[in-house]
N, C-alpha and C positions, 0 to 999 in steps of 0.2 A: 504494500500500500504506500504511497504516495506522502509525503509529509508535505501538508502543504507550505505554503512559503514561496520566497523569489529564491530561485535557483539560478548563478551563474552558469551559463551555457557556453560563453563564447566570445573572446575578443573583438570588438567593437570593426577594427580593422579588417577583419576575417569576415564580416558581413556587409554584401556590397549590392546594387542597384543592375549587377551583370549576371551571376552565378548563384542559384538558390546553394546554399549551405544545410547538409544533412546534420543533424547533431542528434545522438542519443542518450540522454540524461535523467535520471532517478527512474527508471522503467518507462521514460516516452523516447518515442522515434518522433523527431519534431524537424520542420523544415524553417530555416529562418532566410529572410531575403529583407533589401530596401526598394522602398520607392523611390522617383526620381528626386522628391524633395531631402531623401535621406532619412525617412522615420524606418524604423524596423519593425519587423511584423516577425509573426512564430506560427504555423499551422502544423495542425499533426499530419505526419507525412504520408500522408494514405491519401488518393483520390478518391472519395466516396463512390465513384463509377466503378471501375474497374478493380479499388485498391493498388493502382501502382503509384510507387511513389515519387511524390509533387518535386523532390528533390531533383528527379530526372526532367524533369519540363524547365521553361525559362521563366524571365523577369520578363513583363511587359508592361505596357503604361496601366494597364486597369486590374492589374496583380500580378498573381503567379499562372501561369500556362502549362497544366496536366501537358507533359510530351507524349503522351497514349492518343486521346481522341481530341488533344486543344480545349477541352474544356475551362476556364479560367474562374479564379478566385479571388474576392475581394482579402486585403491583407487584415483588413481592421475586423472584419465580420467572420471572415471565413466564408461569405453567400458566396451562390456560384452567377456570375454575372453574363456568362457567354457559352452557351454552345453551340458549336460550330452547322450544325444541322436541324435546327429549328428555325422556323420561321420568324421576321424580320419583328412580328408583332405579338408572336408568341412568349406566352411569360416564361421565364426559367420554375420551375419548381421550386418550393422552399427547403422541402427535405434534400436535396441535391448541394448540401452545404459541408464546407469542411471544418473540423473543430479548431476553430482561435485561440487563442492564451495569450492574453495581455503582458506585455514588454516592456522594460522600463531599462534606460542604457544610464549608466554612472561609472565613475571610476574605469575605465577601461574594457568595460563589462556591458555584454547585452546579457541584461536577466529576462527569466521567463516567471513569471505569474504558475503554480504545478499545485493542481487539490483543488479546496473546494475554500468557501471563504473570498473574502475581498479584500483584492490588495491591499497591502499597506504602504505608508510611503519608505517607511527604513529599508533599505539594501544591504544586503550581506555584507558585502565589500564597502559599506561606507566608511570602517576606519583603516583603509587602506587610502592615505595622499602621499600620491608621487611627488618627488622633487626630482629635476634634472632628467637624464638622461632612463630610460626605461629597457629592461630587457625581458622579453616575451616566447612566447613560446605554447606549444597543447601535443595533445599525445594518449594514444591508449595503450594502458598497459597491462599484460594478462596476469589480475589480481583483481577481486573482489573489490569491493565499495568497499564494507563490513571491515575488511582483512585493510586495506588502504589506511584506513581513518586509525586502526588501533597501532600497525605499527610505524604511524606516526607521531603518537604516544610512547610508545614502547623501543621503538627504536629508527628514529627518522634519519639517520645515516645509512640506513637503506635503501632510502626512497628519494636522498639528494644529497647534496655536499656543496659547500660553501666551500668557494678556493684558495687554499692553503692554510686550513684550518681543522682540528681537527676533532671531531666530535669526542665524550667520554658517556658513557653509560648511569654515569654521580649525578643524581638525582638532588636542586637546591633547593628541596624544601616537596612537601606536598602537592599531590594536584587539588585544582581549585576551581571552580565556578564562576567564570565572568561574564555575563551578555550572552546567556545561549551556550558557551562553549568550555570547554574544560584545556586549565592551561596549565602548563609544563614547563620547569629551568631544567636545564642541563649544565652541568660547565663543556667548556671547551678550551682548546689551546691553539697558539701558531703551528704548523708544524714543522717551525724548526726549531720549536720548545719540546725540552725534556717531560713527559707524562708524570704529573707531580703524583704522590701518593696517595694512595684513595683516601686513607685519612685525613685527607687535606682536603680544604672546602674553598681556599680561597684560588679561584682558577681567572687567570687573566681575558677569558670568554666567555659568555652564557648565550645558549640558544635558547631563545622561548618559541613552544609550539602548541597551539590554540588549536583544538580541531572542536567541529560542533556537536552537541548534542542531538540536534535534528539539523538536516540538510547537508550542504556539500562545501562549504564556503571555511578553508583552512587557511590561516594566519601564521606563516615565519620567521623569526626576527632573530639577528646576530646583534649581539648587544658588547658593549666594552662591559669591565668588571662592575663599573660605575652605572652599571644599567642606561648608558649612554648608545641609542639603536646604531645601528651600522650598513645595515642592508634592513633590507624589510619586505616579506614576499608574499602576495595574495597568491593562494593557487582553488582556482575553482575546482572542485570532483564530483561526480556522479555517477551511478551503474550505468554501465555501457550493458549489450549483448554479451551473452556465452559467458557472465563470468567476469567480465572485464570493468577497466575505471577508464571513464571521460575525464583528463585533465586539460585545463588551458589555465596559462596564469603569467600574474606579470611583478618585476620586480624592481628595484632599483638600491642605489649606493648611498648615503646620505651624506653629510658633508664633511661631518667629524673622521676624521685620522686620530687613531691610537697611539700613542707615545712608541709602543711596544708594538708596534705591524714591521714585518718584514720586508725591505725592500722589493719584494716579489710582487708582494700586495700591493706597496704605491704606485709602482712600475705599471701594474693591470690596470690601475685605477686613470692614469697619465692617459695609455692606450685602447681607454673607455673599453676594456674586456668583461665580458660577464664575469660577477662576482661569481654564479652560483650555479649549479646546473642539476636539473628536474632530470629524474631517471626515466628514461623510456626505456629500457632492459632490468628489470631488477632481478635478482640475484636469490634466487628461492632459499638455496641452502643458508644464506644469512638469517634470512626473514623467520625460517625454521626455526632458527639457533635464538631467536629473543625469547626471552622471557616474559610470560604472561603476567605484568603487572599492574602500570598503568589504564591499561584498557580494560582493567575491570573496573575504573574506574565509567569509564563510558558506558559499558554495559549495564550498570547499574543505574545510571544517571537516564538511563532513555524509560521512557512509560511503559508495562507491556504490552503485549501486541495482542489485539484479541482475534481469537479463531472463531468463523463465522462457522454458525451449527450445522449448515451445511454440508463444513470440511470431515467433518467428526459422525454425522447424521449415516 
């Protein structure tokens, strides 16, 4: 089932007025495209005709255009406005419509409206502001939703790495509940610094990593020891097919330089190089090797889920 909410689907840039964009996110297959003025629209990607999907058809001036039989789609409504073999006075039918879901673009991000309920105006990604320069990025990786979100609690050096730094497993303090989402310190180090000893708390990096209770909207931050941000990285997720996680997400560098960075790091930062880089191959036997800890925290933290009598009947 569906949580409802704005779900990030999809970089803002990655949706354009030429090529409908397929995305599949929290269990929908959704088509997203712009009109010529630039508003974005979201239809679920199925032509109520035939069922093939909208994805495959183009952008035209009066929507999106089924490439099966040219049937075309209003982007706000989802009505179907044209088909191509009726008569010039003949109405279109009304059930001949596709399902729309309300869109709302911020921060980088085309959200989609997913469930029941009426939007609201907060976005996931609202405390995500870019300064300067941006590095972006999406991708499916073959890993659960479920499995994604925990061992990004549990062990988020799996699933990315911040360059030249190096994650430790030393947990600073408790997880914790803020705004929806359950948040996490780690220390961390240069890595051209010596691995201090685990009895040691005071570590010259800390990563915090916020993943939500409901929805897909994950929050990463390299922080100096002074809890002074460093990088800062929205990465949107969702269930893809078969199994799989929908990411697209965007990051950036902040302004502050650490006393203690390696000339490696200011060197990358000179030649505007990504600080950080999102795994599109992860590494099973790592992911194995964590430890179930933190993500009992989320597991507990989410409502249960109720089995319709049917299931059981």
């Amino acid at each position: 089932m569906t949580t409802p909410g704005w779900w990030a689907m999809a970089l803002c840039e990655a949706v354009n007025d030429k090529t409908p964009l397929a995305v599949a996110f929290a269990g929908e297959e959704l088509v997203l495209f712009r009109n010529a003025e630039g508003q974005a629209f979201a239809l679920e990607d199925r032509c109520p005709h035939r069922r093939v999907p909208l994805a495959l058809g183009r952008v035209v001036a009066a929507g999106l255009q089924c490439g099966y039989h040219g049937w075309t789609f209003d982007g706000a409504s989802g009505r179907c406005t044209q088909i191509p073999n009726l008569r010039t006075n003949e109405p279109v039918p009304p059930r001949y419509a596709a399902r729309a879901f309300p869109v709302s673009e911020g921060n980088g991000f085309v959200h989609v409206w997913l469930g029941e309920g009426v939007p609201d105006i907060d976005l996931p990604t609202d405390d995500y502001r870019p300064v300067g320069q941006q590095f972006t990025g999406s991708t499916i990786v073959n890993m659960s939703h479920e499995q994604y979100l925990a061992a990004m609690l549990d062990g988020p050096e799996c699933l990315l790495n911040f360059a030249h730094v190096r994650m430790t497993d030393f947990f600073l303090g408790d997880v914790r509940k803020e705004h929806g989402r359950l948040v996490l310190e780690r220390g961390a180090v240069w890595t051209t610094q010596i691995l201090p000893s685990n009895f040691v708390v005071d570590y010259p990096l800390i990563v915090r990593t916020e993943v939500p209770v409901q929805g897909g909207s994950i929050r990463v931050d390299l922080l100096s020891e002074d809890e002074t941000p460093l990088i800062s990285l929205a990465i949107a997720s969702g269930a893809n097919r078969r199994g799989t996680t929908s990411l697209c997400w965007r990051g950036f560098v902040h302004a502050e330089v650490p006393a203690k960075a390696p000339l490696r790091w200011r060197t990358a930062r000179v030649w505007h190089k990504a600080p950080f880089t999102v795994n599109s191959l992860i590494d099973g036997s790592a992911v194995a090797a964590l430890l179930e800890a933190p993500s009992r925290d989320l597991h507990a933290a989410r409502p249960p889920r109720l089995i319709p009598v049917s299931a059981v009947v």
